[in-house]
mmCIF file as gemmi writes it, N, C-alpha and C atoms, coordinates in Angstrom:
data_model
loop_
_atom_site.group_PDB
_atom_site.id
_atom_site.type_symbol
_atom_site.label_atom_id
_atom_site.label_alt_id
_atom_site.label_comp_id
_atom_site.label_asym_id
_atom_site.label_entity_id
_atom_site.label_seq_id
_atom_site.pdbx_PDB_ins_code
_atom_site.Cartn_x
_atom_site.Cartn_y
_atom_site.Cartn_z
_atom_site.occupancy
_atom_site.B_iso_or_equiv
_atom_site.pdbx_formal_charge
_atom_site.auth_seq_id
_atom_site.auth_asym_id
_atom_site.pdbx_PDB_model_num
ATOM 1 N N . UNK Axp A 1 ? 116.781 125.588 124.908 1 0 ? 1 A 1
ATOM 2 C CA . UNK Axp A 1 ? 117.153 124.48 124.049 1 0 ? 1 A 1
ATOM 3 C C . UNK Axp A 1 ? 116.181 124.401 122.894 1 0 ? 1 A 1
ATOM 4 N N . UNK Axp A 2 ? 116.571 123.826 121.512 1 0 ? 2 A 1
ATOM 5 C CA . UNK Axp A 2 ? 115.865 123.781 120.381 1 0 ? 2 A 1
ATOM 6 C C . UNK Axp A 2 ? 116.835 122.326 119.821 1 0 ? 2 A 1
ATOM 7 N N . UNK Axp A 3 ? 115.82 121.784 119.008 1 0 ? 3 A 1
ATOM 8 C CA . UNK Axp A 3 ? 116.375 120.429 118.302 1 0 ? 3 A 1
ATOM 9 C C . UNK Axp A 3 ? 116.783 121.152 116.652 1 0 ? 3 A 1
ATOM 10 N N . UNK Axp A 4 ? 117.152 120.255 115.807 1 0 ? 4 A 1
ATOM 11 C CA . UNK Axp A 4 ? 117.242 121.104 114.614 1 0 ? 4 A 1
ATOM 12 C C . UNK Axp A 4 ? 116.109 120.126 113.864 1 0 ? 4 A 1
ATOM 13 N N . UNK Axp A 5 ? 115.672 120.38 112.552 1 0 ? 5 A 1
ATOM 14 C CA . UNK Axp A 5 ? 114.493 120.378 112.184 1 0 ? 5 A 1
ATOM 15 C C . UNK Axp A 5 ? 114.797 118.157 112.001 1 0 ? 5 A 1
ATOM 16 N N . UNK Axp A 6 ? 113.794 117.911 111.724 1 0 ? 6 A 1
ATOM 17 C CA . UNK Axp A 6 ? 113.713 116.346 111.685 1 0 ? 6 A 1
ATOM 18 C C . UNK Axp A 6 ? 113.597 116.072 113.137 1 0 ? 6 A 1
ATOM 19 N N . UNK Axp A 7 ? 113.752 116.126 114.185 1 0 ? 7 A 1
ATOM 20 C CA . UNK Axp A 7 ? 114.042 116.067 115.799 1 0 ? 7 A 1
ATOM 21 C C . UNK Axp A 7 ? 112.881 116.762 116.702 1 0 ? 7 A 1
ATOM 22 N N . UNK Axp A 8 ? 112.301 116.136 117.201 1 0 ? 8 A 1
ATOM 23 C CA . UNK Axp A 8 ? 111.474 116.914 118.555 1 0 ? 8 A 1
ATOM 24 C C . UNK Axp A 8 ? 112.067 116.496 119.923 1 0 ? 8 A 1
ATOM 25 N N . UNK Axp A 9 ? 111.882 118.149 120.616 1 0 ? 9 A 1
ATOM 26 C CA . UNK Axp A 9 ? 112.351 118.189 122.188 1 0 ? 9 A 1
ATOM 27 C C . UNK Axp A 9 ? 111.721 117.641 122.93 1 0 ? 9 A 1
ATOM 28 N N . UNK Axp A 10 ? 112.201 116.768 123.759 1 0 ? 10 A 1
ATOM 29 C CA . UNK Axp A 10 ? 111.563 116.125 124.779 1 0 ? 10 A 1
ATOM 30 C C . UNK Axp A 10 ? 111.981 116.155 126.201 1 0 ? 10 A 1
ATOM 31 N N . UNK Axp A 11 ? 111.483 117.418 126.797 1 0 ? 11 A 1
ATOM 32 C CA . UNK Axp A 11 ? 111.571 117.731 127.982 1 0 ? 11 A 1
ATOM 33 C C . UNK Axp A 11 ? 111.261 119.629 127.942 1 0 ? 11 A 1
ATOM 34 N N . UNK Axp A 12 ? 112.207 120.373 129.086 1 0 ? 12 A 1
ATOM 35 C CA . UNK Axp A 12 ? 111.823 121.242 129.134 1 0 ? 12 A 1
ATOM 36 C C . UNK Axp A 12 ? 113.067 122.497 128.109 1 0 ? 12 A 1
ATOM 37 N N . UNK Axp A 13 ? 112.428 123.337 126.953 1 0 ? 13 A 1
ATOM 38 C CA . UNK Axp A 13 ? 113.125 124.086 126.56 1 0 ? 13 A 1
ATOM 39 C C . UNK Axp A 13 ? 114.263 125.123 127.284 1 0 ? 13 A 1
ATOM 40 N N . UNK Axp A 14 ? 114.232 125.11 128.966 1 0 ? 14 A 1
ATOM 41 C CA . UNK Axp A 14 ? 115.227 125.989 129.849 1 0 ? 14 A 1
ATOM 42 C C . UNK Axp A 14 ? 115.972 125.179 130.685 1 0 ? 14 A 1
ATOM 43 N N . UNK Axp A 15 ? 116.648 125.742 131.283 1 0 ? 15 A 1
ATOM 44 C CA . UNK Axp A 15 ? 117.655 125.013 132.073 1 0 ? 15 A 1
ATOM 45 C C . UNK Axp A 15 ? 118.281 125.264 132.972 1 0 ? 15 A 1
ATOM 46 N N . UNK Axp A 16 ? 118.418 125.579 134.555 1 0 ? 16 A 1
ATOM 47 C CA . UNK Axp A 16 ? 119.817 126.57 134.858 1 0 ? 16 A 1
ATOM 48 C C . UNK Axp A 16 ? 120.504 125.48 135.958 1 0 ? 16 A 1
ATOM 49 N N . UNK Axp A 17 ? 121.942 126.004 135.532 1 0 ? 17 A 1
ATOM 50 C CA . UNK Axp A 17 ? 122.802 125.166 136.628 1 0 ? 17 A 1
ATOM 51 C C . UNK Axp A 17 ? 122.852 125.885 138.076 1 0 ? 17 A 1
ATOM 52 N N . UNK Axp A 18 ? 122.626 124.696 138.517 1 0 ? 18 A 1
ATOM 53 C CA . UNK Axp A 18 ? 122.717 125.181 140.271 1 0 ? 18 A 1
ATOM 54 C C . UNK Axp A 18 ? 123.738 124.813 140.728 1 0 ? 18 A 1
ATOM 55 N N . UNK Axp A 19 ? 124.067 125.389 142.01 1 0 ? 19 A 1
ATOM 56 C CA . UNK Axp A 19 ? 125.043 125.726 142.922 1 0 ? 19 A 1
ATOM 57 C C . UNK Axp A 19 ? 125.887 124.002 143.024 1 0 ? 19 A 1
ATOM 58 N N . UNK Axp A 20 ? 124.988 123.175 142.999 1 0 ? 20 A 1
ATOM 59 C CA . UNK Axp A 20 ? 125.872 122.098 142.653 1 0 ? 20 A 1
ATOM 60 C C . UNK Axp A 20 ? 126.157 121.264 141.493 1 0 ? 20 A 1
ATOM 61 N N . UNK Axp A 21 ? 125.926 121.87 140.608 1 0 ? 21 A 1
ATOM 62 C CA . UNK Axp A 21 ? 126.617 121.89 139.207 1 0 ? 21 A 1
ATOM 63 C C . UNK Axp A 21 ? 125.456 120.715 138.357 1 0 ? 21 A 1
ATOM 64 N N . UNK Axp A 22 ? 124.207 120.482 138.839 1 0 ? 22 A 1
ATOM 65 C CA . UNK Axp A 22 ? 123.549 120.076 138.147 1 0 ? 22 A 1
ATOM 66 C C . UNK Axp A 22 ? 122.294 120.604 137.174 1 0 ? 22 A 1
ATOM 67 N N . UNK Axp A 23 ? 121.7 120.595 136.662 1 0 ? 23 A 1
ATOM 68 C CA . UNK Axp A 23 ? 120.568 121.692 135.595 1 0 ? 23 A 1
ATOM 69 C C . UNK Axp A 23 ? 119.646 121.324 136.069 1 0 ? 23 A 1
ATOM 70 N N . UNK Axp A 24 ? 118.567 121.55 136.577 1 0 ? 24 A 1
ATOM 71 C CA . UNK Axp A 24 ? 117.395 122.049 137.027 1 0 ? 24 A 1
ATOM 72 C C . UNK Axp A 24 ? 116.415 122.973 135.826 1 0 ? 24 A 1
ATOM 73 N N . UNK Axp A 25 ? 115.102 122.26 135.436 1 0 ? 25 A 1
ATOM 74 C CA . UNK Axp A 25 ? 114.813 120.633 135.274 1 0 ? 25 A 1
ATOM 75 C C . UNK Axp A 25 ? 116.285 119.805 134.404 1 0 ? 25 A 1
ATOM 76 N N . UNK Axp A 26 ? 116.216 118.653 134.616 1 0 ? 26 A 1
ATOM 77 C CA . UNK Axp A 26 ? 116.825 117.878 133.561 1 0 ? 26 A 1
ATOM 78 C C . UNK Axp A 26 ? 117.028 118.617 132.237 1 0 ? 26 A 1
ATOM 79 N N . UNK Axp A 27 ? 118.661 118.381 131.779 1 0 ? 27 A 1
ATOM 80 C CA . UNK Axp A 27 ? 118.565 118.525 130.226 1 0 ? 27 A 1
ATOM 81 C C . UNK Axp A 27 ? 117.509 117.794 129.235 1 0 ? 27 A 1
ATOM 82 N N . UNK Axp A 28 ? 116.817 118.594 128.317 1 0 ? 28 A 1
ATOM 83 C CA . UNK Axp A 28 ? 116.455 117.683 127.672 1 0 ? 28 A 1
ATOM 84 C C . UNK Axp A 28 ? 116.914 116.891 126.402 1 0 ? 28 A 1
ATOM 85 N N . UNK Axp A 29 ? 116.043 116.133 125.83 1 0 ? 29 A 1
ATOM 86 C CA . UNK Axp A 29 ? 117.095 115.378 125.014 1 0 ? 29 A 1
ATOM 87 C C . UNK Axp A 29 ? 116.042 115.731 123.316 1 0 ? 29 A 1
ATOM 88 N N . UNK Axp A 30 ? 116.743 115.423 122.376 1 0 ? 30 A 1
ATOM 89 C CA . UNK Axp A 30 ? 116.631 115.633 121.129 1 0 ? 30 A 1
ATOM 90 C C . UNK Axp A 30 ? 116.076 114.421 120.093 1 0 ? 30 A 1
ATOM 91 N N . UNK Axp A 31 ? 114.715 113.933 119.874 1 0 ? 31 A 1
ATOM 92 C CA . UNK Axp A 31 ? 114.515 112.692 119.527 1 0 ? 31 A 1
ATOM 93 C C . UNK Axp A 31 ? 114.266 112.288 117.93 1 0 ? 31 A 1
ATOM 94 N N . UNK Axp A 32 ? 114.123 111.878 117.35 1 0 ? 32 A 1
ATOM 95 C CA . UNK Axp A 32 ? 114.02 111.836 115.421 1 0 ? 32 A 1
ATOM 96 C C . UNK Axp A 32 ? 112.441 112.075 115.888 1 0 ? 32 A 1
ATOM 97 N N . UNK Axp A 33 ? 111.892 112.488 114.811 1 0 ? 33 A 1
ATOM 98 C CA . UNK Axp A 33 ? 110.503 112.804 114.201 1 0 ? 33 A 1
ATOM 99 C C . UNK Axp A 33 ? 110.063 111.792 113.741 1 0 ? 33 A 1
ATOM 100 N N . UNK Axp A 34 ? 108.923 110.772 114.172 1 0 ? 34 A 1
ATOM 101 C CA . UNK Axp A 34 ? 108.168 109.454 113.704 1 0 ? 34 A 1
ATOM 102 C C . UNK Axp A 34 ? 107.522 109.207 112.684 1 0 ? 34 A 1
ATOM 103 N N . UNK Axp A 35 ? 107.44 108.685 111.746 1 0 ? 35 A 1
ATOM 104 C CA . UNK Axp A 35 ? 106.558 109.201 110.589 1 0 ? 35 A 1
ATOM 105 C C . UNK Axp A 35 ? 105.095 108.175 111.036 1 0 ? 35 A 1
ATOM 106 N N . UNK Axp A 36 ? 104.1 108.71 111.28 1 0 ? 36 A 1
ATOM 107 C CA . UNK Axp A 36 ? 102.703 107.841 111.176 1 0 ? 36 A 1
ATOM 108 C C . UNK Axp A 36 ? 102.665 106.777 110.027 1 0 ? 36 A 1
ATOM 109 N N . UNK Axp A 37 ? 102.13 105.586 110.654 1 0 ? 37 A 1
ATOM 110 C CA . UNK Axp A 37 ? 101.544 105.081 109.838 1 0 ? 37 A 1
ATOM 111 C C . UNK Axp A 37 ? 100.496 105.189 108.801 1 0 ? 37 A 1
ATOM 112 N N . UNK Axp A 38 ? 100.18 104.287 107.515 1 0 ? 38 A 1
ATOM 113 C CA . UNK Axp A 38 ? 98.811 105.169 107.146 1 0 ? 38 A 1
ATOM 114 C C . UNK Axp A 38 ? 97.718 105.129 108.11 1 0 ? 38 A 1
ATOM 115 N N . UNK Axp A 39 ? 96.827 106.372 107.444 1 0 ? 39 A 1
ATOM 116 C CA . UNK Axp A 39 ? 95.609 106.7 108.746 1 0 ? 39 A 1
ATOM 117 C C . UNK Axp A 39 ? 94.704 105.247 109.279 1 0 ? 39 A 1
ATOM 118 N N . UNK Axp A 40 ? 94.281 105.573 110.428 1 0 ? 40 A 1
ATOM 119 C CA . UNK Axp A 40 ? 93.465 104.675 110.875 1 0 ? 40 A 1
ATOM 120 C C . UNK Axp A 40 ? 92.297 104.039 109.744 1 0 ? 40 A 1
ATOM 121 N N . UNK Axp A 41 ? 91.954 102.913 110.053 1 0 ? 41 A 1
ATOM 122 C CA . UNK Axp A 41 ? 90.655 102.251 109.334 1 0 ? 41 A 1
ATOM 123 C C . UNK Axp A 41 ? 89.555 103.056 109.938 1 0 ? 41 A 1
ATOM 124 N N . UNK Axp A 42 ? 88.176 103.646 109.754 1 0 ? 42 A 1
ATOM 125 C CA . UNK Axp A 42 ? 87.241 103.436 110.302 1 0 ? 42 A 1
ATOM 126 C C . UNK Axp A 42 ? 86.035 102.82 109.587 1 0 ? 42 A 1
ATOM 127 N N . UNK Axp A 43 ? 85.427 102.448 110.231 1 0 ? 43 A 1
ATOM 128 C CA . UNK Axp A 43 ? 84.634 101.85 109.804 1 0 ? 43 A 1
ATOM 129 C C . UNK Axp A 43 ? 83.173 103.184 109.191 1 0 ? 43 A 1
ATOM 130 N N . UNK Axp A 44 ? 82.846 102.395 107.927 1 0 ? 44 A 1
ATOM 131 C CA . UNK Axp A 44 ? 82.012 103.65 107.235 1 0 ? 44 A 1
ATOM 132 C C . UNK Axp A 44 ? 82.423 104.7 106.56 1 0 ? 44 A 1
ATOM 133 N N . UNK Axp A 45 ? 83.489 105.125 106.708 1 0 ? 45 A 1
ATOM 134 C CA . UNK Axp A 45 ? 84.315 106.259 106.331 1 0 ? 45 A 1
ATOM 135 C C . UNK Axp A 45 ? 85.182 106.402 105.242 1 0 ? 45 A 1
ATOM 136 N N . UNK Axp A 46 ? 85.208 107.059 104.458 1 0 ? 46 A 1
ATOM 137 C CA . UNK Axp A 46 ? 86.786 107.633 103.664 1 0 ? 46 A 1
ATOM 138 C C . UNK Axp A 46 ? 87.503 108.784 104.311 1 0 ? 46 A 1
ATOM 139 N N . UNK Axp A 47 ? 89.11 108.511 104.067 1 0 ? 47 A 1
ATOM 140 C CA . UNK Axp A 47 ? 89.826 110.067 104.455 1 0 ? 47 A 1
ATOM 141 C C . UNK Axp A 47 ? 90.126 110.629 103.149 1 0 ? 47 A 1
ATOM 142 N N . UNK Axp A 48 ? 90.674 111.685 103.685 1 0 ? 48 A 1
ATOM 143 C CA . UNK Axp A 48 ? 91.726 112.713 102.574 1 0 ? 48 A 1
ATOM 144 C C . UNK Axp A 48 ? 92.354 112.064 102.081 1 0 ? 48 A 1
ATOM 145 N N . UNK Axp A 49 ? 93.506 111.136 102.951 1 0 ? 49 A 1
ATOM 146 C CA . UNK Axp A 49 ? 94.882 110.932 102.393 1 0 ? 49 A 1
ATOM 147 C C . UNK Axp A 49 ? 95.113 110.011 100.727 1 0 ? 49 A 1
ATOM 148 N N . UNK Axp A 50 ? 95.856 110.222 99.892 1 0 ? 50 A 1
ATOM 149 C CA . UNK Axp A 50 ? 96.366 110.168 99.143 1 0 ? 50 A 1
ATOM 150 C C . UNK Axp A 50 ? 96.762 108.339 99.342 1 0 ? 50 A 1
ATOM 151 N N . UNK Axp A 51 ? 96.725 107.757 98.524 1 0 ? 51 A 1
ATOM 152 C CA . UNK Axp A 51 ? 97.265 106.07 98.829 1 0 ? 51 A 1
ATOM 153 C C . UNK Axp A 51 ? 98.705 106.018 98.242 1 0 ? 51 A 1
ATOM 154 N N . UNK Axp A 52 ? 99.485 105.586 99.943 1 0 ? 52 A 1
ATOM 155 C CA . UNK Axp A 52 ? 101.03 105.516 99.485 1 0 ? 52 A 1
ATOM 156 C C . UNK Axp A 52 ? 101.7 107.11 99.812 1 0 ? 52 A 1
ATOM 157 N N . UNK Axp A 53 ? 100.509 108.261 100.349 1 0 ? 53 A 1
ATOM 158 C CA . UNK Axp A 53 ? 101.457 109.221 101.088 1 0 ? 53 A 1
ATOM 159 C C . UNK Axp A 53 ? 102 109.151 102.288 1 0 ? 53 A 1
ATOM 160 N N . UNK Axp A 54 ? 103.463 109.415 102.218 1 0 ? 54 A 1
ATOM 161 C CA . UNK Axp A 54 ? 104.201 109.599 104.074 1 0 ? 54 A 1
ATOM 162 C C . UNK Axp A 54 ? 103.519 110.767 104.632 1 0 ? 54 A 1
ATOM 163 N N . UNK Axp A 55 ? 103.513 110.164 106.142 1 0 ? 55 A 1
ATOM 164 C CA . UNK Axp A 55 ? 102.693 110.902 106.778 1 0 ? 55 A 1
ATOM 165 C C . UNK Axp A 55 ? 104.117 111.686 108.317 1 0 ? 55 A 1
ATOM 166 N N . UNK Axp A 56 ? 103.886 112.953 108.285 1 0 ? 56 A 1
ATOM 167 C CA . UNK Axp A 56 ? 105.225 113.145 108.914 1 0 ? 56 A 1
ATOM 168 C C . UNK Axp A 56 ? 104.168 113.699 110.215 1 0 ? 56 A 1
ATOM 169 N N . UNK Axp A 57 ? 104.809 114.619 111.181 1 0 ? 57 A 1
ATOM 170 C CA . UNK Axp A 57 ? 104.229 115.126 112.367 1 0 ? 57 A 1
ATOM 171 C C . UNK Axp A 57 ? 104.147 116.758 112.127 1 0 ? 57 A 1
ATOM 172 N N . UNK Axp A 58 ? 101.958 116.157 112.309 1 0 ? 58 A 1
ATOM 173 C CA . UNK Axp A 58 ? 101.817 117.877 111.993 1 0 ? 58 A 1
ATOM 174 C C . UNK Axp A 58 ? 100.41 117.514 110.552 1 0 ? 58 A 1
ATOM 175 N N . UNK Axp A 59 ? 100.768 116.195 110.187 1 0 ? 59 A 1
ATOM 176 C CA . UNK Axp A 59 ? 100.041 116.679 108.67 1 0 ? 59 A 1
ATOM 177 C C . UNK Axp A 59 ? 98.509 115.833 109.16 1 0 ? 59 A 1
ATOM 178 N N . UNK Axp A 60 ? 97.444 116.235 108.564 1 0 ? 60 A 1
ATOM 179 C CA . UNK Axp A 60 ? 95.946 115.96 109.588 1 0 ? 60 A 1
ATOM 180 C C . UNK Axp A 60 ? 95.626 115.184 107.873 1 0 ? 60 A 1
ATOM 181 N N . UNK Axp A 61 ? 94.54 114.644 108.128 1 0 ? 61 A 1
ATOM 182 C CA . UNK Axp A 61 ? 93.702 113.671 107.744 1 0 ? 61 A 1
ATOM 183 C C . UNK Axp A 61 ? 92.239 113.714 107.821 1 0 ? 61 A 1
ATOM 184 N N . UNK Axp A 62 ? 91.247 114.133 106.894 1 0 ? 62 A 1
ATOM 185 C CA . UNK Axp A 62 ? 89.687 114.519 106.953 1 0 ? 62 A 1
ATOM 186 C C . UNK Axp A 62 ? 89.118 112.928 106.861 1 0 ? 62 A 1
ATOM 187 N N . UNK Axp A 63 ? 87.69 113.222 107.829 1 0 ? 63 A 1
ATOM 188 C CA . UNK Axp A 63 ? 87.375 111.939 107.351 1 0 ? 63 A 1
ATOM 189 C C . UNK Axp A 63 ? 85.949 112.275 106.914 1 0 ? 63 A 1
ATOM 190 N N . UNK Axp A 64 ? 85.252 111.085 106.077 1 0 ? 64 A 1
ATOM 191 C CA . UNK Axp A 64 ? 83.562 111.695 105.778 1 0 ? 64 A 1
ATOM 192 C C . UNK Axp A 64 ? 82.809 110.677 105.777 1 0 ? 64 A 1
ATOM 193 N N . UNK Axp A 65 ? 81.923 110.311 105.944 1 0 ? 65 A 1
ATOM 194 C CA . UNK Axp A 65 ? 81.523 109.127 106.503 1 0 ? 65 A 1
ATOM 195 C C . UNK Axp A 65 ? 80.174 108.796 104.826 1 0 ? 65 A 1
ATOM 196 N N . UNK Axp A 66 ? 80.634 107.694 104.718 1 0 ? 66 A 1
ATOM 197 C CA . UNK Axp A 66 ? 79.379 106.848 103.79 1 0 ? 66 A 1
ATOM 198 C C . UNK Axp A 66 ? 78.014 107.15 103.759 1 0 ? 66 A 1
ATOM 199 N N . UNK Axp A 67 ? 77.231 107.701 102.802 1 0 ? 67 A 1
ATOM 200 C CA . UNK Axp A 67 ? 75.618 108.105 102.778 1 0 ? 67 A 1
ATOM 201 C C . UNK Axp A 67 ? 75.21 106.817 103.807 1 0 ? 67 A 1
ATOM 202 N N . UNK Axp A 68 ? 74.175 107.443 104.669 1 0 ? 68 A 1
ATOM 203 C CA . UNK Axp A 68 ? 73.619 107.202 105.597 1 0 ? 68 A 1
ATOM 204 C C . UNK Axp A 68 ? 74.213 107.014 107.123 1 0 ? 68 A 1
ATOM 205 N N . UNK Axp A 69 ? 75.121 107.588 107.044 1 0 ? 69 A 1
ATOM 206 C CA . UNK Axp A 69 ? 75.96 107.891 108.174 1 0 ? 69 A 1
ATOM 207 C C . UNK Axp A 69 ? 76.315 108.542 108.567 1 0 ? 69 A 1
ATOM 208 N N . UNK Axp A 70 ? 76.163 109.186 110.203 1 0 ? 70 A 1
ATOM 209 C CA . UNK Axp A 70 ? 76.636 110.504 110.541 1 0 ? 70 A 1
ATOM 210 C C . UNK Axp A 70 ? 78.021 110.367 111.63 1 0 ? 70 A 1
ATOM 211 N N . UNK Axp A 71 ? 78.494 111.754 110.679 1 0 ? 71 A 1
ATOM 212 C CA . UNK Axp A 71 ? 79.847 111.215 111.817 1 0 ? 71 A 1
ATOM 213 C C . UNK Axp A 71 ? 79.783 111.932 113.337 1 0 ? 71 A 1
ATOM 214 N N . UNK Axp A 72 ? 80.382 111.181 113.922 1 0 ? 72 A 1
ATOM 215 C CA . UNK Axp A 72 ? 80.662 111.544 115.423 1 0 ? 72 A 1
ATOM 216 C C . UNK Axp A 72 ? 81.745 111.664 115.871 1 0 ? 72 A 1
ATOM 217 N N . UNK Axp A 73 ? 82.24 113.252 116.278 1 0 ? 73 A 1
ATOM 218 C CA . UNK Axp A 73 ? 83.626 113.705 117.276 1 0 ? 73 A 1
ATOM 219 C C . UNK Axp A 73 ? 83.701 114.756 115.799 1 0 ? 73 A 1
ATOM 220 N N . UNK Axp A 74 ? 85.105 114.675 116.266 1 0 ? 74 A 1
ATOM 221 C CA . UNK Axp A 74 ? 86.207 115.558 115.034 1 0 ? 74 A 1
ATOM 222 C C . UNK Axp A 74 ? 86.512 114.909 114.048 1 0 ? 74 A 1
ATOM 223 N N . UNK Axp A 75 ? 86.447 115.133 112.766 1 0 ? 75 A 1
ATOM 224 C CA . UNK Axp A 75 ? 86.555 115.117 111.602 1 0 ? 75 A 1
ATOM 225 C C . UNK Axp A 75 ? 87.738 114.585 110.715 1 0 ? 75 A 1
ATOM 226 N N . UNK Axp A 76 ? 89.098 114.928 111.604 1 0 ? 76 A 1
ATOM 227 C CA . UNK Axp A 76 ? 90.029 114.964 111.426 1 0 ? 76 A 1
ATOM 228 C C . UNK Axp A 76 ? 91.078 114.142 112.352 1 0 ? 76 A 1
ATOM 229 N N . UNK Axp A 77 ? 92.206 113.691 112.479 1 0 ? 77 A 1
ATOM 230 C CA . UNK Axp A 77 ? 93.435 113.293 113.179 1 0 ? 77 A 1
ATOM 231 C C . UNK Axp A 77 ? 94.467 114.109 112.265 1 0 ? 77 A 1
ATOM 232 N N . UNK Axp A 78 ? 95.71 114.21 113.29 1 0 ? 78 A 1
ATOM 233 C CA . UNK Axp A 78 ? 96.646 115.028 113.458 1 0 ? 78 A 1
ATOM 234 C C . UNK Axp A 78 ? 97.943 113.723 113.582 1 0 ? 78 A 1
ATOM 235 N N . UNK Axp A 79 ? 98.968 113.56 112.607 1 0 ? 79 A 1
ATOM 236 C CA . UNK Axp A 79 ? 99.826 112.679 112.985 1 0 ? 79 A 1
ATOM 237 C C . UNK Axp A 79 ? 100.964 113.714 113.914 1 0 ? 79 A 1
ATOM 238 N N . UNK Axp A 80 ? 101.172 113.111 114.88 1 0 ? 80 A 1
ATOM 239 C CA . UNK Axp A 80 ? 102.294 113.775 116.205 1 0 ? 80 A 1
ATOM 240 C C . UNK Axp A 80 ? 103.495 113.318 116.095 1 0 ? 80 A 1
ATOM 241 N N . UNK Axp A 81 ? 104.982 113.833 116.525 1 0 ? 81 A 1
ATOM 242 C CA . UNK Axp A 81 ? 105.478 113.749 116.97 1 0 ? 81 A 1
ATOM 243 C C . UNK Axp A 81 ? 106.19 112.175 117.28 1 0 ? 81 A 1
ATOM 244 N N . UNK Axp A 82 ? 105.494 112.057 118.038 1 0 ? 82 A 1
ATOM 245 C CA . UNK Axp A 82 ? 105.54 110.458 118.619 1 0 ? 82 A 1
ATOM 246 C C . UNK Axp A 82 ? 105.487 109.459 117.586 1 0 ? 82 A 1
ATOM 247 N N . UNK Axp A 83 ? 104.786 109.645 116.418 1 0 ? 83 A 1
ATOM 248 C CA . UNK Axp A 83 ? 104.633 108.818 115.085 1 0 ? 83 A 1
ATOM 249 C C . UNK Axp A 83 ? 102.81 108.086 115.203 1 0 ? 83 A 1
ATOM 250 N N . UNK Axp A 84 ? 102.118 108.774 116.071 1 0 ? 84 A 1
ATOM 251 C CA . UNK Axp A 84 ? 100.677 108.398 116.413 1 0 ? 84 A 1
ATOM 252 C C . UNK Axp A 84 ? 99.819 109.281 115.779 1 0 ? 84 A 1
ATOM 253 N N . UNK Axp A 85 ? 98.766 108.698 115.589 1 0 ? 85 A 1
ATOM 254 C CA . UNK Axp A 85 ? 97.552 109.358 115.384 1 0 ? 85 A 1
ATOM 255 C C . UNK Axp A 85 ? 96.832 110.453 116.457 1 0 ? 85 A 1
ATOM 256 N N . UNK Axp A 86 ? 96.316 111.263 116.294 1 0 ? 86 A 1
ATOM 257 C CA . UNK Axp A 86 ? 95.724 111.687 117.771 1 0 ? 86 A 1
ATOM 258 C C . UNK Axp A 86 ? 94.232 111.467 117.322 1 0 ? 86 A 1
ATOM 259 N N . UNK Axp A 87 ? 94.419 111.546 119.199 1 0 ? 87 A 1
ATOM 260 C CA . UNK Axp A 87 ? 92.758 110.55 119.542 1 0 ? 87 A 1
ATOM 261 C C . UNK Axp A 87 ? 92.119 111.725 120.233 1 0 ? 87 A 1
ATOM 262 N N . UNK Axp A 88 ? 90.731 111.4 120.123 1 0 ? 88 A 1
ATOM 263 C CA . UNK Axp A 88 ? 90.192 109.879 119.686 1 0 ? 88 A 1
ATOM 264 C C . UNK Axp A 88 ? 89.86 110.219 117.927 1 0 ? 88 A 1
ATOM 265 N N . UNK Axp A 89 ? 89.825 108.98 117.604 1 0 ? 89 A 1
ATOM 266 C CA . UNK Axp A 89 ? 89.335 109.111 116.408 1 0 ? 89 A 1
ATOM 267 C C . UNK Axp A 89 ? 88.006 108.894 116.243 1 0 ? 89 A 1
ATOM 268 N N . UNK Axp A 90 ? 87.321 109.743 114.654 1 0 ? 90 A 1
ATOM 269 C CA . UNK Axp A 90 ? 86.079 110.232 114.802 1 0 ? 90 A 1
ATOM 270 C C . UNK Axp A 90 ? 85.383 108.516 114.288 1 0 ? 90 A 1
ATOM 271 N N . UNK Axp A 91 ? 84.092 108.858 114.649 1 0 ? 91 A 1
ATOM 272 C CA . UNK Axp A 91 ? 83.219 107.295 114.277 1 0 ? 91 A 1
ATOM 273 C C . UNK Axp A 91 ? 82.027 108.092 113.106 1 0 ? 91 A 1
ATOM 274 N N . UNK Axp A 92 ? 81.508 106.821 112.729 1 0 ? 92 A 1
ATOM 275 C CA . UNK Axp A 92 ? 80.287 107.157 111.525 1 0 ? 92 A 1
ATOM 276 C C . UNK Axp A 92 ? 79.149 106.421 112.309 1 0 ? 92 A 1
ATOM 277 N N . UNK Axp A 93 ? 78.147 106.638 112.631 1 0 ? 93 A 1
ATOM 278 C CA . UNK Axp A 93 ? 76.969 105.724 113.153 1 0 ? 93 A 1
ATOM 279 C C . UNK Axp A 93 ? 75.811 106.399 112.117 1 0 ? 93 A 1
């Protein structure tokens, strides 16, 4: 199984019918693509993003933290699928 583009799969890409006529795993199903909100606030920080860009699933976000601040984790978030940010998001201390 494949969705067509705008759509993510949610479940398993195979399928086979068994002897009693049901598919094994479950069909899966075909869901719209979420668009993220704009990126998270952090505190201390600027990102990449552009003010007033849509954010679709797939497109990442740099962050850099304010002189005298070092950042902590990854650098970046990844908007998913789901229409979320991925975590965790990075901090400035």
């Amino acid at each position: 199984f494949q969705c067509h583009p705008g759509y993510v799969l949610w479940g398993s890409h195979e399928a086979k019918c068994q002897p009693d006529g049901r598919w094994a795993p479950a069909v899966p199903t075909c869901e719209p693509v979420l668009p993220c909100p704009p990126p998270p606030v952090i505190a201390h920080a600027t990102h990449s993003a552009e003010l007033g860009a849509n954010f679709t699933s797939g497109m990442s976000v740099s962050y850099s933290c304010q002189p005298g601040f070092s950042l902590l984790g990854h650098p970046s978030v990844s908007c998913t699928a789901s229409g979320n940010w991925s975590l965790p998001y990075p901090r400035c201390a």
